[in-house]
N, C-alpha and C positions, 0 to 999 in steps of 0.2 A: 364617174371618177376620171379626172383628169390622167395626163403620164405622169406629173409628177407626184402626187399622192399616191397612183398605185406603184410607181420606182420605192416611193418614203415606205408604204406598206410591205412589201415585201422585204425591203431593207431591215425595217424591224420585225417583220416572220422571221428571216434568218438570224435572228441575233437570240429570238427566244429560243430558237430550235437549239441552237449550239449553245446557249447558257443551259439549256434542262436536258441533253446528250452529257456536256462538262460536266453535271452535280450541282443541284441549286444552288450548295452551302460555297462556289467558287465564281458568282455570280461580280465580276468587277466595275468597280465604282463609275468609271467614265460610263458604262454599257448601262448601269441607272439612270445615270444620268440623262445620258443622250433617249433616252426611252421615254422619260418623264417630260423633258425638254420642254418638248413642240405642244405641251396639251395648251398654253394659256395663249401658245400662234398658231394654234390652228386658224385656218381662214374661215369664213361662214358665206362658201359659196352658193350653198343651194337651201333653198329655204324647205323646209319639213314639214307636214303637222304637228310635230312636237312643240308646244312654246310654252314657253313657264311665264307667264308674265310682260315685260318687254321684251324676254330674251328668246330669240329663235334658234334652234340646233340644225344643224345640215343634218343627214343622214350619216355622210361619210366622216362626220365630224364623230359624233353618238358612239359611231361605231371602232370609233378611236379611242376615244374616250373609255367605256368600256374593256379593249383590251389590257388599256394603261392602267386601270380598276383593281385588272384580274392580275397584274404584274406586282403592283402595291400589296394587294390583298397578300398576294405569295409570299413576298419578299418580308411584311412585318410578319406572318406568320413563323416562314423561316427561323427569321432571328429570336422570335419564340421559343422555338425549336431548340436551336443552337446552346440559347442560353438558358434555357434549363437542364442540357445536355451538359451543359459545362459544368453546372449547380452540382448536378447527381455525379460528376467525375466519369461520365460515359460521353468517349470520344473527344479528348482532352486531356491535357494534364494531369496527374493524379494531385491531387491537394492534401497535404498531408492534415490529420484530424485534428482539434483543437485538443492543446493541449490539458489533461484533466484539471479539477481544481485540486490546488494542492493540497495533504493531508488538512482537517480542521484543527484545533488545539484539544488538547484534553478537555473532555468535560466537566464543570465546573466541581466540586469537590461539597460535599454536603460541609452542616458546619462542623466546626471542630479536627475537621479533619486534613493533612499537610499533605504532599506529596515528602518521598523519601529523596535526599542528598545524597552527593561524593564526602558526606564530612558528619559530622556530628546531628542528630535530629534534629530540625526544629529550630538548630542555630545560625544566625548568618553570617559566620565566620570560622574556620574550621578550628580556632584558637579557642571559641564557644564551649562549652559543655551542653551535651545533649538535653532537649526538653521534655520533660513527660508530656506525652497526649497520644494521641490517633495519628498512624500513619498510611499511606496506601503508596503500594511498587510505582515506581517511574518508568520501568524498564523493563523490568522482569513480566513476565508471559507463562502462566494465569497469573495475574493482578490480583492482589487479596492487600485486606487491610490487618494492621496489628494495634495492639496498645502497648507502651512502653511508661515504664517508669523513667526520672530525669536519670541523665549521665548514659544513655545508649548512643553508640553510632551506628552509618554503615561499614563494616574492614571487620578484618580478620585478626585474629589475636596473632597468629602468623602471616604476615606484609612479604608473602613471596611469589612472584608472576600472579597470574589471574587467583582469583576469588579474592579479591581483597576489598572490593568493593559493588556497589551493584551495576549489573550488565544485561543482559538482553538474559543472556548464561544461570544469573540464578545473582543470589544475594546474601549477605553475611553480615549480622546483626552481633554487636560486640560489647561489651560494659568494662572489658580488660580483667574480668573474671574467669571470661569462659566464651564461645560463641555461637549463634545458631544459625544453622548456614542451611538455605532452601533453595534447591535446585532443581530445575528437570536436566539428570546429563544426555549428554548425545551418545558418548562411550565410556567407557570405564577404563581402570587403569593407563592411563598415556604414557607412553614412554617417554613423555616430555611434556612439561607444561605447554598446554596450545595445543598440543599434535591429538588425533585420534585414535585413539584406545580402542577396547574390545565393543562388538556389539552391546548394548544395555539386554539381559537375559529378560525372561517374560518374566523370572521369581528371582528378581537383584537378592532380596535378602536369602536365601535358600545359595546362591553364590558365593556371597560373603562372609556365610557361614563354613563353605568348606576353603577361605583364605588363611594361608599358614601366618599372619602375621597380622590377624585378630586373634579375640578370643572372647567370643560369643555366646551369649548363653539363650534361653528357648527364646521364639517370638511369642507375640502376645498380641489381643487387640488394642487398636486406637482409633479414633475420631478426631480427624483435623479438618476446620471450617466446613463440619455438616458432613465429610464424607468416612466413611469406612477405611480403614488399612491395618497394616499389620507393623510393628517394629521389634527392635529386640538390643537387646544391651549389650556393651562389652568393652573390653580395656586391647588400645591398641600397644602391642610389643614394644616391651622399650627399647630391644635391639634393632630394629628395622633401621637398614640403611635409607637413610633419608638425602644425602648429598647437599646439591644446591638446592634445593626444596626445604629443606629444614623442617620436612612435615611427611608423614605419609598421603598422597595423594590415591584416591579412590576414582574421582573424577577432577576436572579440573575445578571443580569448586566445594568439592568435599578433599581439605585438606586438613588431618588429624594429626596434633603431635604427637611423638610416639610417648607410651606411657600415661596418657588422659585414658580419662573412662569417655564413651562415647555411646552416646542411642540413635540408634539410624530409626526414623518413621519413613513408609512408604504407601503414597495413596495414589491412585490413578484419577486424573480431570479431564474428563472429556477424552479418551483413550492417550491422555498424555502421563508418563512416570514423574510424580514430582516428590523430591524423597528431602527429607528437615532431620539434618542433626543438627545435635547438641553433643557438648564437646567440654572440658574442663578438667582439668587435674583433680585427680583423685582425692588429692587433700581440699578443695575446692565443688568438689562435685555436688553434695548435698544442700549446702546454700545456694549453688547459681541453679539448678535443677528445680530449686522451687522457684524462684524467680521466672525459669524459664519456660518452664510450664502453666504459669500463667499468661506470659506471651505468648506462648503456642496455643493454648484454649482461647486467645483474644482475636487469632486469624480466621478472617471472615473471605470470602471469597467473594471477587468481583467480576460480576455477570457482564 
């Protein structure tokens, strides 16, 4: 080997030394370059045994050639490295996750059967009168279905803050006879529409029974959509200060007018309280009660 081949050799010794002392991953572009450079001028001053064909390899060529090999081989390995390092979020910016897909739509609805509205069932206009058929909750949590005779909505016979219509909260089925309001509450009593009431007791009606401003008679069983519970009857006081509410509120979507007979039922789903009155003026009671009792035998519970 000539001086100037072993000056070039050495020149590029020191440049791998100090790119793999630096950290492979800070290996700069000119320092590729010029490494890669000289392979296609290299000169073929000394002939070898080695010959492929026409072509003859020097020794000190081969052996250049080679380290150039072993530089390449690193460097795509590296950026292998690199870029799947980047992929997995190790040693790299953190990439934030794709975002989920969003909710799917409701699933489709067997036949016959609607989703429930803000207005009258069934109709598409809240000017409508409600249609008889099969309905199933929009909103409300457990999901059950009911049948309705024509002329039901969803609201309340009383239109004051919440329960008036259905909400995540519970819901309120209404013919302007009387109403059947099905809720799971979160607390009872609120000192204001919206606001948070007393914890819900483990035995709500065993509670309710000793409120001064019912009047309660024994519970009893019932079966509502396949499950067991317990209800019990009674006539809400017709003195109860009611204020801006114009109702007694038990929870915010059990609102009683004072002076209606009312039956609270209460069944537990899935260790959740979901409690269905029914509600109606005393003079009124015994006609919408049957009606209503066949729309409460009609609720079916959606899995």
């Amino acid at each position: 080997m000539n001086d100037h081949d072993r000056t070039r050799d050495e020149g590029l010794d020191r440049r791998i030394t100090t790119w793999l002392e630096d950290g492979p991953e800070l290996a700069p572009f000119d320092f590729v370059e010029s490494t890669l450079a000289p392979i296609p001028a290299m000169a073929q001053r000394r002939r070898s045994p080695v010959a492929i064909g026409r072509l003859t390899i020097s020794v000190g060529t081969l052996a250049r050639l080679a380290v150039a090999a072993v530089v390449v081989v690193a460097l795509v390995g590296l950026g292998s490295v690199i870029l799947h390092a980047g992929l997995l979020g190790v040693g790299g910016p953190q990439s934030s996750p794709p975002a989920s897909a969003s909710p799917s739509t409701q699933r489709p609805l067997p036949s016959g059967v609607s989703f429930t509205n803000a207005g009258p069932l069934g109709a598409s206009q809240g000017s409508d009168p409600g249609k008889a058929g099969t309905y199933q909750t929009l909103q409300f949590k457990p999901a059950f279905r009911f049948t309705v005779p024509a002329g039901w909505s969803t609201g309340q016979i009383l239109h004051t803050f919440l329960g008036a219509d259905e909400s995540a909260s519970g819901i309120a089925l209404t013919n302007g006879g009387g109403v059947i309001v099905v809720t799971s509450p979160s607390s009872i009593y609120p000192p204001a529409p919206g606001d948070t009431g007393s914890p819900v007791p483990a035995d709500l009606l065993a509670t309710l029974a000793k409120d001064p401003k019912l009047t309660l008679g024994p519970t009893s069983a019932v079966t509502i959509g396949g499950l067991a519970g317990m209800q019990v009857e009674g006539i809400v006081k017709s003195d109860v200060q009611t204020g801006q509410d114009s109702g007694y509120r038990i929870s915010d979507y059990l609102l009683a007018k004072p002076g209606n007979h009312v039956r609270l039922a209460v069944i537990v789903v899935g260790g959740q309280t979901v409690v269905v009155m029914t509600s109606a003026t005393p003079a009124d009671w015994a006609a919408f009660a049957t009606t209503a009792d066949a729309i409460i035998g009609s609720i079916a519970l959606v899995p």
